[in-house]
N, C-alpha and C positions, 0 to 999 in steps of 0.2 A: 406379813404383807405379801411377798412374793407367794409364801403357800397358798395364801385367801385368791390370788389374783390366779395362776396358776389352774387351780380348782374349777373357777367361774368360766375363765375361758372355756378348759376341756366339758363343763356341763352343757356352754353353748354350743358348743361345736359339736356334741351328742345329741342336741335336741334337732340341728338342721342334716341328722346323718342322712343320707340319698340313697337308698337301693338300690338304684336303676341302674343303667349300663354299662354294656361291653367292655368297658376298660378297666372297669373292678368288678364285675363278675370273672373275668379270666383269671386277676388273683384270689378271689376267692375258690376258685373251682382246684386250683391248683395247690391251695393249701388242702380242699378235704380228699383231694388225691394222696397228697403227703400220709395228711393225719388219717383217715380211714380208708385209702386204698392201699396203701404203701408203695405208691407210682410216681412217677415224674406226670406220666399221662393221664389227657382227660378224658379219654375214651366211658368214661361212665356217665358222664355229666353232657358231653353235647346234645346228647337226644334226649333229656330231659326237656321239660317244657317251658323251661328253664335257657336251653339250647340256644336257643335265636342271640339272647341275649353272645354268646358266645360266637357266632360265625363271624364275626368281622377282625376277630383277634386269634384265630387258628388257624395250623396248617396239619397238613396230614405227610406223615415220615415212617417210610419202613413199614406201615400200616398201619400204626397209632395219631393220635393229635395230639398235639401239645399248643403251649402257651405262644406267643411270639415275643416274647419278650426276656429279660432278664429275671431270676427266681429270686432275689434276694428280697423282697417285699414280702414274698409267700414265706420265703426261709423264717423272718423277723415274726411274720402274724401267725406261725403255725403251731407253737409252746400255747396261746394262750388258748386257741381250738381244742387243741389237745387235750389240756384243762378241761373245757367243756365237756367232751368227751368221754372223757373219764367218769366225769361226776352222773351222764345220764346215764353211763354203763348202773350205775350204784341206786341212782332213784330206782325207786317202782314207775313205771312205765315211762322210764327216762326215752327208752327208743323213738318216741313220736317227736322227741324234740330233735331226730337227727333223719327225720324223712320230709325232703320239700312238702307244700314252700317254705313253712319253720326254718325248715335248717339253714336255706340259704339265708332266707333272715336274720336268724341269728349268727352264721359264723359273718354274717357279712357286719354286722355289727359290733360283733367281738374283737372281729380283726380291726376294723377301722379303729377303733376305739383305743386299742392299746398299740398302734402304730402310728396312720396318718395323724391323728387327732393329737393324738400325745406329742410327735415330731412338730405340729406346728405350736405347740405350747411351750414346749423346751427351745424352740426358735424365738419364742416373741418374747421368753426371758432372757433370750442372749440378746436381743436387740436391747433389751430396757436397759440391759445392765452394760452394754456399749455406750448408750445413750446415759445412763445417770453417772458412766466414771469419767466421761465429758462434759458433759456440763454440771453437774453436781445434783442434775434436778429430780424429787422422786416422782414429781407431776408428770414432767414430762416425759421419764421415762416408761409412767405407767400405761401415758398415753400413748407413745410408741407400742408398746405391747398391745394394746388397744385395736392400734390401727394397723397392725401389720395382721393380727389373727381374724379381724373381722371387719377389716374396709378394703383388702384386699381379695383378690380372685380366690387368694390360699383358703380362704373361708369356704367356697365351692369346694373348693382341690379337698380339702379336709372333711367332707361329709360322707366319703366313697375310698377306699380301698385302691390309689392308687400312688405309683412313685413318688411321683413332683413334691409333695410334703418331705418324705424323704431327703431328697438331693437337695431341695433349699437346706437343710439342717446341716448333711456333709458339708456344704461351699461357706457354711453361715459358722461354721467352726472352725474350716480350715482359713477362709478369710481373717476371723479374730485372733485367730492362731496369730499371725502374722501382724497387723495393724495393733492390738489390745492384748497380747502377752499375756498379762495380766489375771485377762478374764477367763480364760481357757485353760483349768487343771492347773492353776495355780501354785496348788500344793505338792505335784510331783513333780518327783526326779526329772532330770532333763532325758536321762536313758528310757526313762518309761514314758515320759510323754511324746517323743519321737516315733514311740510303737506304737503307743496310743493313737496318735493323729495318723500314722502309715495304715493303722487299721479302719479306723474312721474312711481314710482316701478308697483303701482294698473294698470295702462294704460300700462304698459307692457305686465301685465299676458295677460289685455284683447285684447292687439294687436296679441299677439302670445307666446304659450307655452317654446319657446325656450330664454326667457330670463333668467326663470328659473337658469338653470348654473350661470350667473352674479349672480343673487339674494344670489345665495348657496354660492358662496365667499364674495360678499359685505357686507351681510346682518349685522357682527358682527362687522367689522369696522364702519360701517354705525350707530350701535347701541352706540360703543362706541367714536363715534368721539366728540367733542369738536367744537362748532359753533367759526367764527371769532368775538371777541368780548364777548360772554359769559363766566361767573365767571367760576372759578373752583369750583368742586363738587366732592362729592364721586364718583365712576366706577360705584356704584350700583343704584344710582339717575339719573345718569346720563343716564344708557341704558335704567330707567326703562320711564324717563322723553321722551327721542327718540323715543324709542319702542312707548306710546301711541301717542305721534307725526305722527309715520310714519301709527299707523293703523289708525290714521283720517282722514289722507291725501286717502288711498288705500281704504278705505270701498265704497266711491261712485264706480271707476271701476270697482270694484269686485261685488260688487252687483247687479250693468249694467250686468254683465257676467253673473251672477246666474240668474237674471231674463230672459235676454234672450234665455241660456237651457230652461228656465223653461217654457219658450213662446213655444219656438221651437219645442223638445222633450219631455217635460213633465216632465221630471226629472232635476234641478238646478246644480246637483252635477256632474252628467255627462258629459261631454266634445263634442266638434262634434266627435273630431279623437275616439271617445270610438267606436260611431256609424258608423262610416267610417271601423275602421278596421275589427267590426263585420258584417258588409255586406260584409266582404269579397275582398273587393276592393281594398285592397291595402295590401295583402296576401304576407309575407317576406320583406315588408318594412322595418321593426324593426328587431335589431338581439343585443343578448350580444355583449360588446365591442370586437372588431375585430383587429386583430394587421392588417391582410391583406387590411382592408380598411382606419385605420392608415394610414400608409405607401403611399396609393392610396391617403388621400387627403394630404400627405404633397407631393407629389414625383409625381404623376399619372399625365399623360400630358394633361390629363378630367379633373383633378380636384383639381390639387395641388397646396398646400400654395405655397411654391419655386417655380412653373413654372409659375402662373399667379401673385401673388405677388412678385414679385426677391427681390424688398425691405425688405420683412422679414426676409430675410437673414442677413440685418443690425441691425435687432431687436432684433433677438435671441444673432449676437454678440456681441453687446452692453448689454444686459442682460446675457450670460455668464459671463461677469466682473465684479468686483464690482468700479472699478476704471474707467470705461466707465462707466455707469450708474450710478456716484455719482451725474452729475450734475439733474439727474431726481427725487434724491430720494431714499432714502433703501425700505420708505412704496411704493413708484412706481413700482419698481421693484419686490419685493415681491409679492402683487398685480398683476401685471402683467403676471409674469411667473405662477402665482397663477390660473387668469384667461386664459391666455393661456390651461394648461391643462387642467383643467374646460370642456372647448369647442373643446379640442382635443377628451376628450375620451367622449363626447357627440357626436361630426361627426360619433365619431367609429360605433356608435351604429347602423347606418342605412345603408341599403346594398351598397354596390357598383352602384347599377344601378342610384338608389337614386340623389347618390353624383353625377353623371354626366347626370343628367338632364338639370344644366344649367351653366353657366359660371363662370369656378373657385368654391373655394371652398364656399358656399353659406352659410353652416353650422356654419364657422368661423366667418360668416360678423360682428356679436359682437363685434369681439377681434381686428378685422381690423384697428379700428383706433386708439387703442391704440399701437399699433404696429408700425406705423406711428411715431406717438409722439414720441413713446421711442426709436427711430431710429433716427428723427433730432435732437433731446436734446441729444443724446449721441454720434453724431459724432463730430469726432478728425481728424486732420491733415491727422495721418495717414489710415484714413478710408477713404478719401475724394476717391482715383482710386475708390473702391470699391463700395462706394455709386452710384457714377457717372455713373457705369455701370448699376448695379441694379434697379437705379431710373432712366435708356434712357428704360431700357430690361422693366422697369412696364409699363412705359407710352404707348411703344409701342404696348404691348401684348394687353391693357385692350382699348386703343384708337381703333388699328384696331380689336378688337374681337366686341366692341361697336358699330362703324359703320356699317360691316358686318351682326351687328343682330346677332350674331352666340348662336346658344346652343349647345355644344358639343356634337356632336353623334356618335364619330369616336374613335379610340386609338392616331390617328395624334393631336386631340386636339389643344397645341396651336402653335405647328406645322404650324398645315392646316390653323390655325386663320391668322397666318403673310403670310404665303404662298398666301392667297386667294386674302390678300390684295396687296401685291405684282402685282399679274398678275391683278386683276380687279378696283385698285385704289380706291378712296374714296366711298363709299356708306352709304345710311341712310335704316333703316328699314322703317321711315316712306315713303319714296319715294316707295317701292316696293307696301307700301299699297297703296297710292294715284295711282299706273299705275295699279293694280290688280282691285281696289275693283270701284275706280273712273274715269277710263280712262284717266287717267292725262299723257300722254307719255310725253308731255312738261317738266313734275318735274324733275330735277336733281339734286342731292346732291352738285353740284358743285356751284349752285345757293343757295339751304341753305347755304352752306361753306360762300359762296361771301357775302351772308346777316347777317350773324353773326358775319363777319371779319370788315363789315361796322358799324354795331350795334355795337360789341365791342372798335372800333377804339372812337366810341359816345363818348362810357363810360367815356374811360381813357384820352379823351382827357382834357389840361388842361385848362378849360376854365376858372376857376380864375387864375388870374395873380397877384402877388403881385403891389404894386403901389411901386415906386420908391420912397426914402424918400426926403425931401424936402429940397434944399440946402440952406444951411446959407448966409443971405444974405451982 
């Protein structure tokens, strides 16, 4: 079941992959710098034609460009490029597949595929399985997996080569770490899974700065928790036992990260965004917490938790109770509404233009599937109208904003999102690329739809049959 479920997601989550912009174009350019420049820099790739997509996430250092962000997303997607690589060294006229616009096509698909995509599928089975060691349900927990991978923004987030898939998965493990013991590595040692999860935290920083917030909540549960199976011990052995656990785990990607500043820029300690914002480039990005951008991303039709996620509306009122929320847990709840604001007043921080750059709120992706969880483990009877709404109103918002391709550049947001779908029906991003860049007028979305509705029917069909038992004779 989990494999069949698993599968179906990452097929759908490949058929709405997005090409399109800046925020995953810089990890992909940064990966075929890795894999076929052997550079940190993108100086090959901006003046490509390809480029444009590129100016709004580079700065120029020492006389080269680089990325503005964290490598760890490139570091992750750059083994399975490689792979490709290799294999067109080997065909007969494998070279075409590694000169635009192919290539970008392709690695930008390679990469999505075996990181973002897969990151939010191995999310939406942590959620199920939070969700069914709570309530016992496998419905429900399949539907949690459900609605966290495709009624949420993360369905956007997951079509493109970018962090936020990511760092939901770090926060979505070190959270269960913590709350569900249990569900998280289970079967190791308590010595190794303190590395384990210190490396997990380490590969966060170096995926991206915004994991941060989780860190700043987790870090002291995470210090004092108690492995499944380990003796009891003083509080003060115990965090001090975790603590050099979690720094042995974290010292390799942290040190990946200090070296590569140190390749990069010259200085270890400094960050890309330090040199990003002092070029200049990205001038009012950052501001003190803002109530007016608050408001914008829980409410704003760009960018808000309630209008592109409606299910969090079941989150928050299952965590306003304490009598909803007993079947999750007091430390879940806690936790949660804990991490919640965490990540509220982190959104705050960044202008409004920022927040609606791209689909839903982007800032929260974090806390998203926890959100999730604490909304099917805490529905009741009488919540069930209200659910029913809020999970037709998610799936619809985030399915047609996905196909669409949409990044919100209007106040109609997700208005114009359903609207658009309404009068022009199903569409893929990738289809617009394949008629633009490849002359493919042939491609129709309606033909991916028909080949994934085939491939899925594979999946689920039930090709073991029990055998009948054998009658007495």
């Amino acid at each position: 079941m989990a494999v069949r479920l698993a599968l179906s997601l990452w097929l759908v989550l490949l058929v709405h992959f997005n090409p399109d912009g800046a925020a995953g174009a810089r990890f992909v350019y940064l990966v075929r710098a890795i894999v076929e420049g052997h550079t940190f820099s993108v100086d090959a790739y901006a003046a490509t034609s390809y480029g444009g997509l590129l100016s709004a996430d580079i700065f120029t250092l020492h006389g080269h460009q680089w990325v503005d962000t964290n490598p760890g997303l490139a570091f992750l997607a750059a083994p399975a490029w490689a792979a490709v690589v290799a294999l067109a060294h080997l065909l007969p006229g494998g070279s075409a597949l590694l000169a635009d616009p192919l290539a970008f096509l392709l690695a930008h698909f390679v990469t999505t595929a075996t990181t973002t995509a897969l990151f939010t599928v191995l999310a939406s089975l942590l959620v199920a399985g939070w969700v069914r060691a709570r309530t016992g349900s496998e419905s429900r927990a399949t539907l949690a997996a459900v609605v966290y991978a495709i009624g949420t923004n993360s369905f956007f987030l997951s079509g493109l080569l970018i962090q936020h898939s990511a760092i939901a998965l770090v926060t979505l493990v070190l959270f269960l770490s913590v709350v569900e013991p249990g569900l998280v590595l289970p079967r190791t040692a308590p010595h190794r899974r303190r590395v384990l999860l210190g490396l997990a935290a380490g590969t966060g920083i170096l995926v991206d700065l915004s994991v941060i917030p989780a860190l700043a909540v987790l870090a002291l549960p995470l210090l004092l928790a108690r492995a499944t199976g380990e003796p009891e011990t003083s509080r003060q052995r115990r965090l001090l036992v975790n603590a050099a656990g979690f720094l042995a785990g974290a010292v390799v990607p942290l040190a990946v990260l200090l070296a590569y500043q140190a390749a990069c820029f010259g200085n270890a300690f400094q960050p890309a965004q330090h040199y990003y914002f002092a070029n200049g480039v990205a001038g009012g990005f950052a501001t003190l917490p803002s109530v007016s951008v608050l408001l914008a991303v829980l409410f704003s039709l760009r960018a808000g938790l309630f209008v592109f996620v409606p299910v969090a509306l079941c989150s928050i009122w299952v965590m306003a109770s304490a009598e909803r929320s007993e079947a999750a847990g007091r430390s879940a709840r806690l936790l949660s509404v804990t991490l919640l604001a965490a990540y509220l007043l982190y959104a705050s921080c960044f202008t409004a233009s920022v927040e609606y750059g791209y689909f839903g709120p982007r800032y929260l992706a974090p806390v998203i599937p926890v959100l999730v969880g604490i909304a099917m483990i805490g529905l009741r009877r009488e919540l069930h109208p209200v659910a029913i709404v809020t999970i037709a109103a998610s799936f619809a918002i985030n399915l047609f904003g996905a196909q669409n391709g949409i990044y919100v550049s209007d106040s109609l947001g997700a208005v114009r999102t359903v609207g658009l779908w309404l009068v022009r029906g199903p569409w893929l991003p990738a289809v617009d690329q394949l008629h633009a860049d490849f002359g493919l007028g042939s491609a129709t979305p309606y033909g991916f739809l028909a080949l994934l509705a085939a491939v899925l029917l594979v999946v689920w069909f039930p090709w073991r049959r029990e055998m009948p038992l054998p009658r007495e004779s």
